[in-house]
C-alpha positions as CSV (number, residue, x, y, z in Angstrom):
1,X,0.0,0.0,0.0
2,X,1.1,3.3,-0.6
3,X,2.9,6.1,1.7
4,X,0.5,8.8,0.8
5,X,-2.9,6.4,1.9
6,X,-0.7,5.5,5.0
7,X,0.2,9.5,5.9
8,X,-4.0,10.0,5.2
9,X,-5.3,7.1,7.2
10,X,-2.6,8.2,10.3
11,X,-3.8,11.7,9.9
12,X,-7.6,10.8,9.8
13,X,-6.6,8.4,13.1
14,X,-5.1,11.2,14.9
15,X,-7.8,13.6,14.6
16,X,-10.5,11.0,15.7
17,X,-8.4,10.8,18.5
18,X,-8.4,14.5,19.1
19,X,-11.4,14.9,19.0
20,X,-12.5,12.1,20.9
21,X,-10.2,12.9,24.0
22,X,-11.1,16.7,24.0
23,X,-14.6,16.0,23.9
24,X,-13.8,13.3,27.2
25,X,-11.7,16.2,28.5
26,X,-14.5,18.7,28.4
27,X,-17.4,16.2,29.6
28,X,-15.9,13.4,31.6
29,X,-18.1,10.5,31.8
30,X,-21.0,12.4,30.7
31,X,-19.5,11.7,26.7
32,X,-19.5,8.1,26.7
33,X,-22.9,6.6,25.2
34,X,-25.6,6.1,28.0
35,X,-23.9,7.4,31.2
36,X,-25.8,6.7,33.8
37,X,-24.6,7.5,37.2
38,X,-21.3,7.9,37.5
39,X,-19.4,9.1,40.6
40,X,-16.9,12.0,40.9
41,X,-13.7,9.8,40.7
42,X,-14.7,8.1,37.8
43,X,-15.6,11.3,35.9
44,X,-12.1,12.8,36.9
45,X,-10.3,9.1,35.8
46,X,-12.0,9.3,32.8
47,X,-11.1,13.0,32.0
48,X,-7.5,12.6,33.0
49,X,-7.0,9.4,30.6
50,X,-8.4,11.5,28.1
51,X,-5.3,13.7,27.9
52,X,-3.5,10.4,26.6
53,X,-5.8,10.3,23.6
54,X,-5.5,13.7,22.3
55,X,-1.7,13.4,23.3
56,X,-1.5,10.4,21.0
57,X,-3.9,11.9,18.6
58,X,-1.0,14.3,18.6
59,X,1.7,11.8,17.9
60,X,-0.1,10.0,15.6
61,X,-0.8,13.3,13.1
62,X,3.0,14.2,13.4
63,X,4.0,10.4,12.6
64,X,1.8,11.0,9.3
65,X,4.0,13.6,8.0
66,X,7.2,11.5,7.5
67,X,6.5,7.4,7.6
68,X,9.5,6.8,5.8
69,X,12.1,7.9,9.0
70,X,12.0,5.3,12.4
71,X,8.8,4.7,13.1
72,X,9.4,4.3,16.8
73,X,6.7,6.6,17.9
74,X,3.8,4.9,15.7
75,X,5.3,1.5,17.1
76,X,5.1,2.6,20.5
77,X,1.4,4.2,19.8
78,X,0.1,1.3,17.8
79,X,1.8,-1.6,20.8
80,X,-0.4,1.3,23.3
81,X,-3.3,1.0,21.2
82,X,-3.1,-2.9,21.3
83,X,-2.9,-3.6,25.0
84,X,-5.8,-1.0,25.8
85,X,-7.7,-3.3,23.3
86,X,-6.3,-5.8,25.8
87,X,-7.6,-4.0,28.7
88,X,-11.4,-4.0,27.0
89,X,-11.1,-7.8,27.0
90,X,-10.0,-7.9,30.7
91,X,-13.0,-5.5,31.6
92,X,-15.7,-7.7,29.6
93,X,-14.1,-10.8,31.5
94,X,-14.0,-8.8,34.8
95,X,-17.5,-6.2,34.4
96,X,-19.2,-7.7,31.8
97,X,-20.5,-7.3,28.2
98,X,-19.7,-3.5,26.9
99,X,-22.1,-1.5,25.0
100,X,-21.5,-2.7,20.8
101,X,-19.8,0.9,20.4
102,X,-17.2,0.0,22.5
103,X,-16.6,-3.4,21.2
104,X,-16.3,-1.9,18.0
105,X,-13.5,0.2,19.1
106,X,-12.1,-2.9,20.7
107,X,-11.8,-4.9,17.5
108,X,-10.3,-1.3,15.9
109,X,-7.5,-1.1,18.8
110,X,-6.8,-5.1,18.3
111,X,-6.4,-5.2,15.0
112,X,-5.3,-1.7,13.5
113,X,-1.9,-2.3,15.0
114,X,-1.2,-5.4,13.5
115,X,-2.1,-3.6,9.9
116,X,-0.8,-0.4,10.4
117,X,3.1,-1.5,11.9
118,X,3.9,-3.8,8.8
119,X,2.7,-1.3,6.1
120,X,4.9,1.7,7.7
121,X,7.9,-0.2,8.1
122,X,7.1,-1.8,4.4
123,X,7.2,2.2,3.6
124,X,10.6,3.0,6.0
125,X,11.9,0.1,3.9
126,X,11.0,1.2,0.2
127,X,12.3,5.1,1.6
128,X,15.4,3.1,2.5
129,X,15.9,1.3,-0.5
130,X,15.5,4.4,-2.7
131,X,18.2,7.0,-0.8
């Protein structure tokens, strides 16, 4: 696959997240798909986690501008995105079943990874092969 679809799809990733960590920022548990009641702690949990997802909302945007150089940082955010995935499986086992949003985003964080690491180091490896 390309490096321009690559730099569009890590772009369009990164604003999702963004977005979707501001908007947990500015309403805490109050965001997520039918509340309920939720105590204090959990709202301010929920907001301060959220700060991770805009922060690699941010990381993810600035990986999209250059793909071909180490991509370290998109390993490190894509091996993050993985185990939270993880952490939705441990919750379902622990909690129970999750609303089908968030086992959508489940099968997103368990499975992106393993699509996006091989197609940007395929891409650091053609950029290699060309200099």
């Amino acid at each position: 696959m390309s490096r321009r679809i690559l730099q569009i799809v890590l772009a369009a990733l990164g604003i999702v997240a963004v977005v979707a960590g501001a908007g947990q920022v500015l309403f805490g548990a109050a965001f997520t798909p039918h509340p309920g009641n939720f105590s204090a702690n959990l709202d301010s949990e929920m907001r301060f986690f959220a700060v991770w997802y805009v922060l690699i909302g941010i990381l993810l945007v600035r990986a999209s501008k250059d793909v071909e150089s180490p991509g370290w940082t998109l390993r490190a955010v894509m091996a993050t995105l993985f185990v939270a995935g993880c952490t939705r499986i441990l919750s379902w086992a622990t909690v129970g079943p999750p609303d089908t949003r968030f086992v959508v985003l489940m099968v997103i964080e368990l499975v992106l990874p393993l699509i996006v690491t091989p197609w940007q180091i395929s891409v650091e490896r053609a950029g290699e092969a060309t200099n």
